[in-house]
C-alpha positions in Angstrom: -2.3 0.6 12.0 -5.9 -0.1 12.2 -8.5 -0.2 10.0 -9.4 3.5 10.4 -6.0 4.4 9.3 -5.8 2.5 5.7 -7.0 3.5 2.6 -7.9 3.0 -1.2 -5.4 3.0 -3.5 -7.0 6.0 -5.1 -7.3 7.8 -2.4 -3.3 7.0 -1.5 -2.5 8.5 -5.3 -4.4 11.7 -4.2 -2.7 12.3 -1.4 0.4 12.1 -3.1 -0.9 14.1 -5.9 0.7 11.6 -8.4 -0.3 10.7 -11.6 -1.3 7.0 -12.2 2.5 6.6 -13.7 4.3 7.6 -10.7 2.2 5.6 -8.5 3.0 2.6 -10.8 6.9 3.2 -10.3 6.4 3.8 -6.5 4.7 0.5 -6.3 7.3 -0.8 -9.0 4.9 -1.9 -11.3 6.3 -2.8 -14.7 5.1 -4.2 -18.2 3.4 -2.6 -21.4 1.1 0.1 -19.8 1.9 0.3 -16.2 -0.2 3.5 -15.4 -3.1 1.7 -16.9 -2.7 -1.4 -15.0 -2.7 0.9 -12.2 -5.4 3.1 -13.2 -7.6 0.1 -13.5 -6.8 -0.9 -9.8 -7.7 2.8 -8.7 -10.9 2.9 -10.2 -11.7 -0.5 -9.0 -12.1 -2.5 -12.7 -9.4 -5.1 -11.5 -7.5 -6.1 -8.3 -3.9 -6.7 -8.0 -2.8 -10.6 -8.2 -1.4 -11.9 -4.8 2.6 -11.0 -5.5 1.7 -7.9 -6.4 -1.1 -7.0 -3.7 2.2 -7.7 -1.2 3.8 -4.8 -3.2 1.6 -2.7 -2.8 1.1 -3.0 0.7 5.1 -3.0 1.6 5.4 0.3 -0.7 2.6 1.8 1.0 3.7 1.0 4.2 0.5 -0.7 4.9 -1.9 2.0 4.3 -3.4 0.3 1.6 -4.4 -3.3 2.7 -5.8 -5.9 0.5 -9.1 -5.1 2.8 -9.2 -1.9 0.7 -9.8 -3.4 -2.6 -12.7 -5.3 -1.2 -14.3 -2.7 0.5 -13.3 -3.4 4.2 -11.6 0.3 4.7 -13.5 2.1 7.0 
């Protein structure tokens, strides 16, 4: 997959047409407010610690890179 090919996190939750709560159990994200933790990462408040960035990746099947959250998607 290149660069060309990978994409927000946001942009992977619209394409799925998922609310931010699915996309937190798809990426099984856990804790008090999942969605929110995930919302936050969408909309580019936070980034995803390291463990968790891996995760993300692996349940996206790499078309969200860590490049994504950093602005390196083309």
């Amino acid at each position: 997959m290149n660069m060309a090919d990978t994409k927000t996190l946001e942009e992977y939750r619209k394409n799925l047409n998922i609310s931010y709560l699915a996309l937190a159990g798809l990426l099984g994200i856990t804790g008090i407010n999942p969605a929110r933790t995930v919302e936050r990462w969408c909309k580019g408040v936070r980034k995803p610690e390291p463990a968790n960035m891996r995760r993300i990746v692996k349940r996206t099947n790499g078309s969200v890179t860590p490049g994504s959250f950093y602005g390196l998607t083309q």
